[in-house]
FISEDO-815545 format. One record per residue: residue in three letters; x, y, z of N, C-alpha, C in turn. Coordinates in pm, whole numbers, plus 32768, in hexadecimal, padded with zeros to 4 digits. Example, Ala and Ser with C-alpha at 12.3 -4.5 7.8 and 13.67 -1.06 7.14 Angstrom:
# FISEDO-815545
 code  nxx  nyy  nzz caxx cayy cazz  cxx  cyy  czz
  ALA 8527 7DC7 830C 84CE 7E3E 830C 8528 7EB6 830C
  SER 8505 7F1F 82C4 8557 7F96 82CA 850A 8003 8313
This chain:
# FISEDO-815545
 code  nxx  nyy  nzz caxx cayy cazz  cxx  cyy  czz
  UNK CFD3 B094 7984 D018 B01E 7955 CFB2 AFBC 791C
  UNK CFD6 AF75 7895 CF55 AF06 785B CF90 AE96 78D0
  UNK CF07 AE51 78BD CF26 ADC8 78F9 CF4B AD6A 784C
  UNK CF9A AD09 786D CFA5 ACB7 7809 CF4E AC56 77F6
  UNK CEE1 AC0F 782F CE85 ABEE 781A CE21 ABCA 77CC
  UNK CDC8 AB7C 7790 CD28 ABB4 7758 CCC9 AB52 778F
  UNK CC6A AB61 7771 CBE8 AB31 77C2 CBB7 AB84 7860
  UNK CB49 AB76 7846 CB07 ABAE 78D3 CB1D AB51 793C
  UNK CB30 AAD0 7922 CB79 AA87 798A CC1E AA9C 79D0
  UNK CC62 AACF 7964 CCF2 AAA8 7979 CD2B AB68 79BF
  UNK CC92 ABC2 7980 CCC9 AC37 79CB CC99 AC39 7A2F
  UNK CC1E AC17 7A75 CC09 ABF2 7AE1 CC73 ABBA 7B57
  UNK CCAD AB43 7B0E CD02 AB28 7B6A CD77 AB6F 7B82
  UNK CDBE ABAB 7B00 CE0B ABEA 7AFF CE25 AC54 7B61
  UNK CDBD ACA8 7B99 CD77 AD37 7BAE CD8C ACCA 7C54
  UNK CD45 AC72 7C88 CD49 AC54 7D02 CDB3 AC0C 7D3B
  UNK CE29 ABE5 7CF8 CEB1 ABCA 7D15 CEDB AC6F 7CF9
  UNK CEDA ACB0 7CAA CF44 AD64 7CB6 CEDE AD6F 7D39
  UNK CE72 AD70 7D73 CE46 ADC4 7DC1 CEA5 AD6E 7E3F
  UNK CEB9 ACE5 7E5B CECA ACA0 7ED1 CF6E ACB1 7EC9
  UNK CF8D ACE4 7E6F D028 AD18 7E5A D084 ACA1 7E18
  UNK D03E AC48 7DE9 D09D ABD2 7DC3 D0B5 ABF4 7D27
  UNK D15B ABA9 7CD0 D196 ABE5 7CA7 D15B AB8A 7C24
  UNK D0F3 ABAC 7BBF D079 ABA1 7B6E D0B2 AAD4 7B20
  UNK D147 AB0A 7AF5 D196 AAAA 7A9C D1D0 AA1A 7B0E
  UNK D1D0 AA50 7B73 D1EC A9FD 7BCA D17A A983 7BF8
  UNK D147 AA05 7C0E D0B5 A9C5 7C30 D04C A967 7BDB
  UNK D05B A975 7B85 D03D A920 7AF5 D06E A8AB 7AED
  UNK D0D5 A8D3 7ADE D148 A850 7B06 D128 A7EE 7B83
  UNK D111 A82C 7BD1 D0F5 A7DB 7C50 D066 A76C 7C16
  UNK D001 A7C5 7C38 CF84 A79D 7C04 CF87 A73A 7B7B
  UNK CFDC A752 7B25 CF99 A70A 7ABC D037 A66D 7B0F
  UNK D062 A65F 7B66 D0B2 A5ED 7B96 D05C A5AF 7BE2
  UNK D01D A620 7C1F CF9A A5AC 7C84 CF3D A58A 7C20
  UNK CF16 A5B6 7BCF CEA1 A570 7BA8 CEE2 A4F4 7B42
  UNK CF49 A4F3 7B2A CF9B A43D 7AC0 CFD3 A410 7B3B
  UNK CFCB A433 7BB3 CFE7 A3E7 7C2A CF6D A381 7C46
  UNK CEED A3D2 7C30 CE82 A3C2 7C8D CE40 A36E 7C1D
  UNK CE4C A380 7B9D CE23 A332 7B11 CE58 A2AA 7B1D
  UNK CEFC A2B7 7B3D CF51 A23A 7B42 CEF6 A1C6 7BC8
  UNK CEFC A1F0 7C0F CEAD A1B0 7CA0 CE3A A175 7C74
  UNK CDC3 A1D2 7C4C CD65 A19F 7C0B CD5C A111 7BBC
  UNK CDB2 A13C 7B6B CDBE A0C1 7B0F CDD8 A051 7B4E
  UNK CE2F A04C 7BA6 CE8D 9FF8 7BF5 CE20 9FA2 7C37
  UNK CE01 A00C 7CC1 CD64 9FD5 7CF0 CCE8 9F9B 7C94
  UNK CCEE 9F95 7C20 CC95 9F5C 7BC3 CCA1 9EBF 7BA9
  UNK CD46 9ED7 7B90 CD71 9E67 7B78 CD8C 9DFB 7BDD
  UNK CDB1 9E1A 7C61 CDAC 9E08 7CCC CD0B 9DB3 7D16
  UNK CCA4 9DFA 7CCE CC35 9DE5 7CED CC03 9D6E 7CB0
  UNK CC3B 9D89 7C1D CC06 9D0B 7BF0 CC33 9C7D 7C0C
  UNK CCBA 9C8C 7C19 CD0C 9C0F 7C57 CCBE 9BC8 7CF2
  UNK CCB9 9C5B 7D41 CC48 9C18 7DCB CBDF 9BCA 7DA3
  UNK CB87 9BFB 7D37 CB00 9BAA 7D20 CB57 9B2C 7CCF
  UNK CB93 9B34 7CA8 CB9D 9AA9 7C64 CBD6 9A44 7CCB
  UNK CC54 9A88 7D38 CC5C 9A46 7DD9 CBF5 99E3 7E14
  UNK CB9D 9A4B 7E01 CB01 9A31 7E67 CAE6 99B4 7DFF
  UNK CAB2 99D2 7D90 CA82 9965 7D53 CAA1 98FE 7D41
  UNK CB30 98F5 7D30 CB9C 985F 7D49 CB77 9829 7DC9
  UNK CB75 9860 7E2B CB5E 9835 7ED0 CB0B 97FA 7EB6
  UNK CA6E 9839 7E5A C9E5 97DD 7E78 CA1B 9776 7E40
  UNK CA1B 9781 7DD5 CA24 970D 7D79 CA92 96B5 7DB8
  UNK CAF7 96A5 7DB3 CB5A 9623 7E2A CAEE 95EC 7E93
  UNK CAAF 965F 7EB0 CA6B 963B 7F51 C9DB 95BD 7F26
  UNK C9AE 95FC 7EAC C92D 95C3 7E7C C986 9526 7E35
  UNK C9CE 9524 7E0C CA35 948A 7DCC CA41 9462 7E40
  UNK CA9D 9494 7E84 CAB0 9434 7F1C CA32 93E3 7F54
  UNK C9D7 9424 7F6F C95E 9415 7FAE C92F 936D 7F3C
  UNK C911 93A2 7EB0 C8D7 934B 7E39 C92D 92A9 7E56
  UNK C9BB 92E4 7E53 CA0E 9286 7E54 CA02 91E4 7ECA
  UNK C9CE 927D 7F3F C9E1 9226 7FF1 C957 91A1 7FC3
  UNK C915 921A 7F98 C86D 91C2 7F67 C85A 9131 7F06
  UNK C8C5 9149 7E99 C8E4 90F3 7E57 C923 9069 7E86
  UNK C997 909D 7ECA C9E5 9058 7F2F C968 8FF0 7F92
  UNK C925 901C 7FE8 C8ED 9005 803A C87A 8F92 7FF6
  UNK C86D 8FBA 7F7B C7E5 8F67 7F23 C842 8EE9 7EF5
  UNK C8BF 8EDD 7EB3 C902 8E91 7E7E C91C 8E22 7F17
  UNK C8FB 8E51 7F79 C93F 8E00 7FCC C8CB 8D93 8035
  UNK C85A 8DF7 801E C7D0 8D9A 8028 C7B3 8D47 7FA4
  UNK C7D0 8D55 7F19 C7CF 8D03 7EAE C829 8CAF 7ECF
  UNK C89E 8C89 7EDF C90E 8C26 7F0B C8D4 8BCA 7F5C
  UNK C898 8C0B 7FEA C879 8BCE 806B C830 8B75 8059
  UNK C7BA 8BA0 7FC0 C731 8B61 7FBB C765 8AD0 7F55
  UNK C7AD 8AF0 7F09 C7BF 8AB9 7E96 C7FB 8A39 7F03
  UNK C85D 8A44 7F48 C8AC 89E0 7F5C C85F 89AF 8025
């Protein structure tokens, strides 16, 4: 029987799914769903990732204003004290 196949990659695999008894068209099928499963995720987690760092970086930055702000605050209120 031919395999339908080409490449030394794709008979390879071909040859070790007929040997493990799985049904060649099926099996293809399967495999090529996990891997736009596992592509889809990827991406996802990418995007996902970048949103965290930009999370993180908002945190500093509020945290570093707050802080500037308290400082400012605190100077404006020894200028007042002195002035008057």
């Amino acid at each position: 029987k031919r395999l339908r196949v080409r490449g030394i990659k794709a008979v390879g695999m071909a040859l070790n799914l007929k040997a493990a008894g799985w049904n060649i068209a099926a099996a293809a099928k399967t495999l090529k769903t996990r891997s736009r499963k596992a592509a889809k995720r990827q991406r996802e987690a990418r995007r996902g990732a970048s949103f965290a760092m930009l999370g993180t970086m908002t945190r500093r930055i509020v945290h570093l204003a707050e802080k500037n702000r308290a400082a400012l605050a605190d100077a404006l209120v020894v200028h007042l004290n002195a002035v008057h």
